[in-house]
C-alpha positions in Angstrom: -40.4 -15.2 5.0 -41.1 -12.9 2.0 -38.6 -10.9 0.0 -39.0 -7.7 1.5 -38.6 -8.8 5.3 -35.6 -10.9 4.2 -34.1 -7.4 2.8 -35.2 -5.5 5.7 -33.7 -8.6 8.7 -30.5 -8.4 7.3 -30.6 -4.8 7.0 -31.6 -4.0 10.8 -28.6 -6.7 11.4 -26.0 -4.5 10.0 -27.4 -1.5 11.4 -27.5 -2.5 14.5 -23.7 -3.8 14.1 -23.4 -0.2 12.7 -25.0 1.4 16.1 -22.7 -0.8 18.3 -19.4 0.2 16.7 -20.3 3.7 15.9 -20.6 4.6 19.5 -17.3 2.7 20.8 -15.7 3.9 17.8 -17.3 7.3 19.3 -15.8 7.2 22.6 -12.4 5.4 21.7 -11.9 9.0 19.3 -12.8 11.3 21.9 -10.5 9.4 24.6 -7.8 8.1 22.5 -8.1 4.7 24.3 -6.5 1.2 22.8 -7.7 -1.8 24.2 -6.3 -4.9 23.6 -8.0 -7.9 24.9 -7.9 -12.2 24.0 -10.6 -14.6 23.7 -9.4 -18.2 24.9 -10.4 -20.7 22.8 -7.8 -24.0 24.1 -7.1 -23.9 27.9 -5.3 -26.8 28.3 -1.9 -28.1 29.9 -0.1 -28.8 27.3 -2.1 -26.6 24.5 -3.2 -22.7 25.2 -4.8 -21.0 21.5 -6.2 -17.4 22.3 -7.5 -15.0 19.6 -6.4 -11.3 20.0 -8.5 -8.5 19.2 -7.6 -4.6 19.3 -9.9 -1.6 19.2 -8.5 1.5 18.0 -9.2 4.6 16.6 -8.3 3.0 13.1 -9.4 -0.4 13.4 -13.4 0.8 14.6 -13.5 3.9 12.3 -12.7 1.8 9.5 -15.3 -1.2 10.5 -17.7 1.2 11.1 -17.4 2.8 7.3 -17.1 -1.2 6.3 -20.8 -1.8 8.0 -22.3 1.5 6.7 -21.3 0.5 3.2 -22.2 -3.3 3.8 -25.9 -1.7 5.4 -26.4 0.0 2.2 -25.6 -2.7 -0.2 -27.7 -4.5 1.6 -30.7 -2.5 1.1 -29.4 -2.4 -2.1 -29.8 -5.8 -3.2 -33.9 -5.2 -2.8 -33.5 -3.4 -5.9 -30.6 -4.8 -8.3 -31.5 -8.5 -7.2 -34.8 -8.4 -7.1 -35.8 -11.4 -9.4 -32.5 -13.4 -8.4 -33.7 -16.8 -7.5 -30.9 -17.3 -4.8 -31.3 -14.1 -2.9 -30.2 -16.1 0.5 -27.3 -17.5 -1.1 -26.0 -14.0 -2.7 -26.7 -12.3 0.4 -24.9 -15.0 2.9 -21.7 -15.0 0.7 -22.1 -11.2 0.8 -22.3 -11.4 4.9 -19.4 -14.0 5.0 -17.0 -11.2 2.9 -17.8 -8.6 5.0 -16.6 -11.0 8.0 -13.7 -11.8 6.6 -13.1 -8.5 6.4 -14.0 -7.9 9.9 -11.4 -10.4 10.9 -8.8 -8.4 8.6 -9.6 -4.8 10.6 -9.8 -6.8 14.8 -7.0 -8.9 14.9 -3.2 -8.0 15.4 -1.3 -11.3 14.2 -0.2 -12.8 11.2 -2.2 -16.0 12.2 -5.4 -14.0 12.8 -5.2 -11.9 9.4 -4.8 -15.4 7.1 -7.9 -15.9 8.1 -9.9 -13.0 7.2 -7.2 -12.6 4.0 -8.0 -16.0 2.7 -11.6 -15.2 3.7 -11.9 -12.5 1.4 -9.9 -14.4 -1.9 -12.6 -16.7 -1.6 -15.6 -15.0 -1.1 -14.7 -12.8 -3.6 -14.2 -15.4 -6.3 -17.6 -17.2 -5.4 -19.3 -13.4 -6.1 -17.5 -12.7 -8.7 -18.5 -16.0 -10.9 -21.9 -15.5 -9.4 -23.2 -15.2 -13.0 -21.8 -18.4 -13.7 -21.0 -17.8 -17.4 -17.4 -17.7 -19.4 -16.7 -14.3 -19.2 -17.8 -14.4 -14.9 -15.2 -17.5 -14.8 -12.2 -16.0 -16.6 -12.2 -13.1 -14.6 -12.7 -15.1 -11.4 -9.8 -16.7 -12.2 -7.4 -14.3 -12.6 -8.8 -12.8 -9.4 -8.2 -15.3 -7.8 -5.1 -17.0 -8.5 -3.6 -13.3 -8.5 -4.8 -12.9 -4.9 -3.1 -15.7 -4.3 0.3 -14.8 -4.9 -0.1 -13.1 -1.6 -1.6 -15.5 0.5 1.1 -17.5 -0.3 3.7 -14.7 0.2 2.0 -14.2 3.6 2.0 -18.0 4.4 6.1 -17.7 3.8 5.8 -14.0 6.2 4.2 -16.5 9.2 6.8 -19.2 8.5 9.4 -16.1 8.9 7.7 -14.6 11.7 8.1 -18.3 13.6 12.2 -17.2 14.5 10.6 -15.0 17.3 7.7 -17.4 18.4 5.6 -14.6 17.8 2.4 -13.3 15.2 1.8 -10.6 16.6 1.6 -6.9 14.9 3.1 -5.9 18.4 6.2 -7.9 18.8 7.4 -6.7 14.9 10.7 -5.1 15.3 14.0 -4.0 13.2 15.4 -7.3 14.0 13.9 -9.0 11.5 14.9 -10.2 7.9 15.1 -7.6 5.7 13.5 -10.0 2.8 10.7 -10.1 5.5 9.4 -6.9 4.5 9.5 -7.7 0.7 7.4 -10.6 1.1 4.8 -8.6 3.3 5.0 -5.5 0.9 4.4 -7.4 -2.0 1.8 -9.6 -1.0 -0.1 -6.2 -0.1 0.8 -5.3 -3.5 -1.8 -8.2 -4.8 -4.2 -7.2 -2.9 -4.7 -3.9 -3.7 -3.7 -4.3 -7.4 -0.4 -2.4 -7.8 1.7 -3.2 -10.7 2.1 -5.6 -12.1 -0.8 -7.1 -10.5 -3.2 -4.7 -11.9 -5.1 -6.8 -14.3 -8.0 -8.7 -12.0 -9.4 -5.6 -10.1 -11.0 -4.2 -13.5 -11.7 -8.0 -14.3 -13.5 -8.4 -11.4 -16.2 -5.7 -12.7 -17.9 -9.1 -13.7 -19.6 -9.5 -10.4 -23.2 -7.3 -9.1 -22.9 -3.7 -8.8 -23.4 -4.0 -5.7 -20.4 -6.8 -5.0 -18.4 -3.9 -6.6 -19.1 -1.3 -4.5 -18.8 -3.4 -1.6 -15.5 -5.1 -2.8 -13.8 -1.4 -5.0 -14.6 0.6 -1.9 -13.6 -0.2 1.3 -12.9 -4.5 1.3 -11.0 -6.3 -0.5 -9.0 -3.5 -2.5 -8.0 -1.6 0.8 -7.0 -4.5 2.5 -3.2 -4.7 1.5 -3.5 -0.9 2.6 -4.8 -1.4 5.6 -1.9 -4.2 6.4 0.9 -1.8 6.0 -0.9 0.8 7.6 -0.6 -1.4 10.8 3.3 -2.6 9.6 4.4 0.5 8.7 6.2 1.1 11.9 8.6 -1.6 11.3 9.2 -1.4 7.3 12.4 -0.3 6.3 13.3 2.7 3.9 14.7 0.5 1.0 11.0 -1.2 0.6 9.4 2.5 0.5 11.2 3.2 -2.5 10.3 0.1 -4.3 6.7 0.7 -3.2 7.0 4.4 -4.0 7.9 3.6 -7.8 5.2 0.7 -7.9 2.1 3.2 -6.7 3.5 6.1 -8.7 3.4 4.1 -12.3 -0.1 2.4 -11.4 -1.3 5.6 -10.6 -0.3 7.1 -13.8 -1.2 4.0 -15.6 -4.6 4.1 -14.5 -5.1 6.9 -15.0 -4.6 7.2 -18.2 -6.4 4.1 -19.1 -9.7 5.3 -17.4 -9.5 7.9 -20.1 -9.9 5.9 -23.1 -12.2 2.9 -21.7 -15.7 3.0 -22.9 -16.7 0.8 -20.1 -19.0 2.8 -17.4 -17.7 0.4 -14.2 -14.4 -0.2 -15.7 -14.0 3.6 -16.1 -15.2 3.5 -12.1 -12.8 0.3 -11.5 -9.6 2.1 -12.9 -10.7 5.3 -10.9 -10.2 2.8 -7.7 -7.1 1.4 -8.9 -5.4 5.0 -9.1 -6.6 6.1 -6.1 -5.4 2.8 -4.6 -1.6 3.9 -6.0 -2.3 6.8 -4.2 -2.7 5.8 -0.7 0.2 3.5 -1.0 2.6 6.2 -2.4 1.3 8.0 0.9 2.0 4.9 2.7 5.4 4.8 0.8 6.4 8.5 2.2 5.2 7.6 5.4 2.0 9.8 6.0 -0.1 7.1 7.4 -2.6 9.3 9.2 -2.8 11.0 6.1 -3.2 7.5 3.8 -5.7 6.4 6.2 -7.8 9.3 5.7 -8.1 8.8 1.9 -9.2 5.6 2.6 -12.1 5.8 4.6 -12.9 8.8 2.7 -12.3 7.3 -1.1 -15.1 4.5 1.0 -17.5 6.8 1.1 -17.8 8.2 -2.3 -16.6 5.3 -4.3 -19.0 3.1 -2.9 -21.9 5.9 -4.0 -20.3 5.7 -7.2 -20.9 2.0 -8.4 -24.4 2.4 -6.6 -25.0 5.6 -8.9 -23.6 4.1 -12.2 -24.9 0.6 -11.2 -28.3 2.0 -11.1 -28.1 4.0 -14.7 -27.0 0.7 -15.9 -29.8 -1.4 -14.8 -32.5 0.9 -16.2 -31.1 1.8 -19.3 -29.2 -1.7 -19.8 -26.1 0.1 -21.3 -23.1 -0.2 -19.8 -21.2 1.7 -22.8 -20.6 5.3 -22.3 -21.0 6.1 -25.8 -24.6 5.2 -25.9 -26.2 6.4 -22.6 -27.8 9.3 -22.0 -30.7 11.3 -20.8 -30.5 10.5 -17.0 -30.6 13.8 -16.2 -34.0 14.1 -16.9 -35.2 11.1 -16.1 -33.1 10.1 -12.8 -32.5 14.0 -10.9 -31.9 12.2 -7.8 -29.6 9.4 -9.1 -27.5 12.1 -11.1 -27.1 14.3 -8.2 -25.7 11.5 -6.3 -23.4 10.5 -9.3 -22.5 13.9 -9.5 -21.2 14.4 -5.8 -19.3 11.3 -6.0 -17.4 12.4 -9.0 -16.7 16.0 -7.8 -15.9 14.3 -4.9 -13.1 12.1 -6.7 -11.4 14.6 -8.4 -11.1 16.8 -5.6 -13.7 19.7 -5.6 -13.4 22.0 -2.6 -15.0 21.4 0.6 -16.4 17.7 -0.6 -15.1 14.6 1.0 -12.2 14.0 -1.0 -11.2 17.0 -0.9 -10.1 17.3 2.2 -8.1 14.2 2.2 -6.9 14.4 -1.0 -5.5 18.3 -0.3 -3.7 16.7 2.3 -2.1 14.0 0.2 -0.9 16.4 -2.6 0.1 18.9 -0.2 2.5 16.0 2.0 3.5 14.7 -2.1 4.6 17.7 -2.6 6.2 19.6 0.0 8.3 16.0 0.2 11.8 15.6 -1.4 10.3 13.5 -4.2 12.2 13.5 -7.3 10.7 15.7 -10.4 9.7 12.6 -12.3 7.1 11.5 -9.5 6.1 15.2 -8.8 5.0 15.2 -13.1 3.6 12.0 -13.0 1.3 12.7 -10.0 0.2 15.8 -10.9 -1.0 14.7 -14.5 -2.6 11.3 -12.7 -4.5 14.3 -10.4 -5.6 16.1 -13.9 -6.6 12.9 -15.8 -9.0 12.0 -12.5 -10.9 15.1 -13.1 -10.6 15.0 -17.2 -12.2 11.0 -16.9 -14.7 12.3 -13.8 -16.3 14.9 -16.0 -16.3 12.7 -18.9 -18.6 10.5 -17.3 -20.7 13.0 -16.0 -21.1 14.4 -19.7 -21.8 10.9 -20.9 -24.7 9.8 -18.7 -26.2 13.1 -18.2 -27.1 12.9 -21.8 -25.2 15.7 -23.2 -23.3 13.4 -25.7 -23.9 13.5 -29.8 -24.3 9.2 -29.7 -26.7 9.0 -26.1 -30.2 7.5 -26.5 -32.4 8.9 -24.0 -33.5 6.9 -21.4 -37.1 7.2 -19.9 -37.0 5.2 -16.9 -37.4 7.1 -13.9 -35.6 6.4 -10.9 -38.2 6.2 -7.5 -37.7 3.1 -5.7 -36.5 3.6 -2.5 -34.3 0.9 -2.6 -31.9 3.0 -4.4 -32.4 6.5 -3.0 -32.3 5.4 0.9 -28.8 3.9 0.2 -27.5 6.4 -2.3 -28.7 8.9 0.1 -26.9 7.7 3.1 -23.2 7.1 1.6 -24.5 10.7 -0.4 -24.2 12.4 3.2 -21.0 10.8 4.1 -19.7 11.5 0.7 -20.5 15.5 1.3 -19.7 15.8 5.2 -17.4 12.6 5.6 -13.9 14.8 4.9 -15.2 18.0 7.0 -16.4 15.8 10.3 -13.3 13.2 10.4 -11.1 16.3 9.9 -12.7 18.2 12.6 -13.3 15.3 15.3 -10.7 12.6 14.7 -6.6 12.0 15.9 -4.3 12.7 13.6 -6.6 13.9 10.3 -6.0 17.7 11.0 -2.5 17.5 9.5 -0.7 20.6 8.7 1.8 21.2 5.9 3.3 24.3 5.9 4.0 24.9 1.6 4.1 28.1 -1.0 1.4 29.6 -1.7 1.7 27.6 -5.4 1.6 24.5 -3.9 -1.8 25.1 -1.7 -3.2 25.7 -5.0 -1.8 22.6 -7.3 -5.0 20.6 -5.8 -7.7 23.2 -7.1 -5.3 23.5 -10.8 -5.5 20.0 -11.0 -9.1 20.0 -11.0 -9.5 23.4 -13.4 -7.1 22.2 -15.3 -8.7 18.4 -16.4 -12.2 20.0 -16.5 -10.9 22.5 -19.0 -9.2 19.9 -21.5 -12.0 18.3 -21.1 -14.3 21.4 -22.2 -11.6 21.5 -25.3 -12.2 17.8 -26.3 -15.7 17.9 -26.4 -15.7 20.8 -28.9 -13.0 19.3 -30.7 -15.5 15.4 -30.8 -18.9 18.1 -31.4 -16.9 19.3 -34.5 -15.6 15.7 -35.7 -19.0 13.6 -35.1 -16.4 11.6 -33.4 -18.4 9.5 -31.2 -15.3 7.0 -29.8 -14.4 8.2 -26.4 -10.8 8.5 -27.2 -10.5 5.3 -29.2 -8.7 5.3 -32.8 -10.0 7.9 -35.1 -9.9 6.8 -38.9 -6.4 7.9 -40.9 -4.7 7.7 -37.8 -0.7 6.4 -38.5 0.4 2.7 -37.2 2.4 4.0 -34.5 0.1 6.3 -33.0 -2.7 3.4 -33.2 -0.2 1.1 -31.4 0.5 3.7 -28.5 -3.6 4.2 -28.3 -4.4 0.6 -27.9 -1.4 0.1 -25.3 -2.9 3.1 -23.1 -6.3 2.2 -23.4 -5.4 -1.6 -22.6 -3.7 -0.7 -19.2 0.1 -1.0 -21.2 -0.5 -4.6 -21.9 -1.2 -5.5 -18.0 -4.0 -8.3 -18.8 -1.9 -9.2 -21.2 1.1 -10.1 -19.1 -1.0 -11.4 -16.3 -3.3 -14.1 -18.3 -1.7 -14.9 -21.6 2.2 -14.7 -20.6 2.0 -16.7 -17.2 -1.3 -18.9 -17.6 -0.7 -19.6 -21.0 3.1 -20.5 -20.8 1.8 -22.4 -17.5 -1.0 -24.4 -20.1 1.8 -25.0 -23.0 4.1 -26.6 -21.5 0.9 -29.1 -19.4 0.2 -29.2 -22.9 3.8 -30.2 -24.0 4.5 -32.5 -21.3 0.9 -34.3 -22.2 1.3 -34.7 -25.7 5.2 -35.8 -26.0 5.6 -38.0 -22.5 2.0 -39.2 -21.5 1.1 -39.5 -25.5 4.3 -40.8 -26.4 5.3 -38.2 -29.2 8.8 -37.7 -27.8 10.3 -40.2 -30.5 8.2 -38.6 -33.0 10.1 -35.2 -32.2 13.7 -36.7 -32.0 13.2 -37.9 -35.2 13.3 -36.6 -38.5 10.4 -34.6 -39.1 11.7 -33.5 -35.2 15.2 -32.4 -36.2 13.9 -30.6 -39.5 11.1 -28.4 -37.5 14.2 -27.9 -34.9 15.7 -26.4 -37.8 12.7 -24.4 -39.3 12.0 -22.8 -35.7 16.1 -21.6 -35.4 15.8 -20.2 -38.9 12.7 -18.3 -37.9 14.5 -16.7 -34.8 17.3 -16.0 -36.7 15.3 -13.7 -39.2 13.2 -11.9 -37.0 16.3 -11.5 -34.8 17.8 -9.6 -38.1 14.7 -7.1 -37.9 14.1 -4.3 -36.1 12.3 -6.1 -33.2 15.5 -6.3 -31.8 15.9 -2.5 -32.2 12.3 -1.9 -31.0 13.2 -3.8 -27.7 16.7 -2.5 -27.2 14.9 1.3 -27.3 12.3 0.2 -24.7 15.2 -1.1 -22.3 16.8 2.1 -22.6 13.6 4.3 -21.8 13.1 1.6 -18.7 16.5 2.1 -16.9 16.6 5.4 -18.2 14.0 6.2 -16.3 15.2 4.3 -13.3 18.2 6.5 -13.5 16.2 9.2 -13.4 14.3 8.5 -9.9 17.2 6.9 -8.3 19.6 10.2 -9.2 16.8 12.2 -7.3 16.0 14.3 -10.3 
């Protein structure tokens, strides 16, 4: 079989997948019908194993924007892995993610969903090394073993959820363990990368573009979403607050580190992450029709997104923003695309994000959330548009440092797909609003508040206007790196925000390399037989040099450094506890 009629099988495969759903999504909207049915697979005596499956307006919505995405990757691939050797393989281990997935969206039980969860940790870490060098390795890794902190959290949730002989989502009730709803909240919390297991989703930029749009859209990253969309029923207040704090600082966090990475997909991988704290902060407050909107919508234009930027970076083999430039005029098509998925991401009026995201501000703020989450959500709002536009500027070509590119963009293997998810990324928010149960929410606010959406917006594009006269006067041509002169202190507080406040850090380093240092220990002083070496002596006298150390730094102000930290932390947990 040749390339092209490989590209174009798998394609009509999805589609068709795409046809079939879309129309019993179609008629399960209009009717408001649930079915839920079982598939025997043991009919025995002694042994019964069925498989339960449930078609609702939210579970075949979502699977049909899951197969529109997957379609368009697809037809993707004919373009951005067009001289891979191992087309096949990439494009089965892209197939068996998307399944998993599947699995994740049909089937209401706790059994069920381990199997499409574990499905998608380790499909995910086979794309994501699929380069197959050190830097694809590391961050399969830490994808990986964070992921799976919650599969084992939910294997501990199914060895709870055995007190009432039952794994169904159905038969979930306030009788259970409160610590029940930790372990399901935080193993969600993997998943979609809230703190402080934020590090591996901007790691996992190492895979494909198009692995990243499939996987930072509307897979892998939603799932934990999409679990306590269906749980949230049952969850108890106490574990909203924790996961209201949780969303509300990676949001923030993010944020602000999308603003000073030079890194085009990173900047795009942090933009998911905060829009990620903001569906479960919506989630947290308990607007689940309005959370699920956001999602399907974010889908849609994020996924058009890392096509767009995946694109620019394949012709112009730049990834740094710094340096690119000049699509404008060589790539109209591409940049127009780009251009209504970023609009679209900060909110511009009457795109696809802006309808869902209106809705979210609007139900954040008419709440009785404390002033310190109203501030920090508001700014996390103004920074999305500040990074958006940034971006834009960059790869348009406008920048003092871009080289012009002079490749020009006509294969149709990016402009059919860029097209498609470009339609749903401009009428997406309007048509689900307009047709669908429970998107047509109404919150009744001041005439202030109606507006904060659109300020937000105005409001980050005009600092942003500010800073680039400020960098055209400077022949500064950092993004919003360290500028020369610049004090220690300030320096230190750059590289913290532009390194996600140390998140990688404390992920890799503190855990895996305490982890390898004491294999380390226990290899070189048991299995090696240094122990008598150490208890000797030399031991006793390197005892002694190592207290003496701790002692004297102990005298310095490291101690006062830390002791100011602790009070900012609780200070601030004082402050959204007290409802201030």
């Amino acid at each position: 079989m040749s390339y092209n009629s490989k590209v174009y099988s798998y394609f009509n495969l999805l589609a068709c997948f795409i046809l079939w759903v879309g129309w019993v999504g179609l008629y399960f909207i209009m009717s408001r019908g649930v079915v839920l049915f079982e598939v025997d697979l043991l009919c025995g005596e002694l042994l019964n194993m069925s498989v339960p499956f449930i078609l609702d307006s939210y579970s075949v919505m979502f699977s049909f924007v899951v197969l529109l995405i997957s379609s368009s990757v697809m037809l993707y691939n004919g373009f951005y892995m067009d001289s891979e050797v191992f087309y096949s393989r990439f494009c089965k281990l892209v197939l068996l993610f998307v399944l998993s997935m599947l699995f994740l969206v049909f089937i209401p039980s706790l059994l069920g969903l381990m199997v499409g969860w574990d499905g998608l940790g380790l499909t995910s870490y086979l794309l994501v090394i699929y380069y197959q060098d050190k830097r694809s390795l590391g961050s399969g890794t830490l994808t990986v073993l964070s992921n799976r902190i919650g599969d084992v959290l939910f294997f501990i949730g199914i060895g709870l959820a055995s007190g009432v002989s039952s794994w169904g989502f159905l038969d979930l009730g306030q009788s259970w363990a409160y610590v029940f709803w930790g372990v399901i909240i935080v193993g969600c919390m993997t998943k979609s990368a809230q703190i402080p297991f934020s590090a591996w989703l901007p790691a996992a930029m190492a895979a494909p573009s198009p692995v990243s749009a499939l996987v930072h859209s509307s897979t892998l990253v939603t799932a934990g979403v999409y679990v306590l969309i269906r749980f949230s029923a049952c969850i108890s207040g106490g574990w909203f607050m924790f996961l209201g704090m949780a969303s509300t600082l990676t949001m923030l966090m993010s944020a602000v580190s999308a603003v000073f990475e030079p890194d085009a997909k990173k900047v795009v991988a942090l933009s998911t992450l905060s829009q990620l704290g903001v569906m479960m902060f919506a989630v947290s407050m308990g607007a689940i029709s309005v959370c699920y909107f956001h999602m399907v919508s974010h889908a849609l234009f994020k996924a058009l997104m890392f096509l767009c930027v995946g694109a620019v970076i394949h012709f112009s083999g730049i990834q740094d923003l710094r340096y690119l430039g000049g699509f404008l005029y060589s790539s109209p098509v591409i940049m127009g695309w780009l251009t209504v998925a970023c609009l679209s991401l900060m909110g511009f009026p009457f795109l696809s994000g802006f309808y869902s995201k209106d809705l979210v501000l609007e139900a954040f703020l008419t709440s009785d959330m404390s002033v310190v989450f109203m501030v920090m959500t508001v700014l996390a709002t103004c920074l999305t548009a500040f990074y958006s536009g940034l971006m834009l500027y960059s790869v348009a070509g406008f920048s003092i440092g871009a080289s012009y590119s002079s490749s020009m963009v006509s294969n149709y293997y990016v402009v059919i797909p860029c097209s498609i998810l470009g339609v749903g990324a401009l009428f997406g928010g309007i048509t689900m609003q307009s047709f669908s149960l429970g998107f047509n929410v109404l919150f009744y606010a001041e005439g202030l508040y109606k507006l904060v959406p659109i300020l937000c917006v105005v409001s980050g594009l005009s600092a942003l206007a500010g800073f680039m006269m400020i960098r055209s006067m400077s022949y500064d041509f950092t993004v919003l790196g360290k500028s020369e002169g610049s004090s220690g202190v300030v320096e230190r507080v750059t590289d913290m925000l532009a390194k996600m406040w140390f998140m990688p850090l404390l992920s890799s380093d503190l855990f895996s390399g305490s982890s390898l240092s004491l294999s380390r220990g226990v290899k070189d002083y048991i299995e090696d037989g240094h122990l008598e070496y150490s208890l000797g002596s030399e031991g006793v006298w390197a005892t002694n040099n190592s207290w003496s150390g701790y002692y004297i730094s102990s005298q310095s102000d490291y101690i006062g450094v830390c002791f100011i930290k602790g009070v900012l932390f609780f200070g601030f947990i004082i402050l959204i506890t007290s409802g201030v």
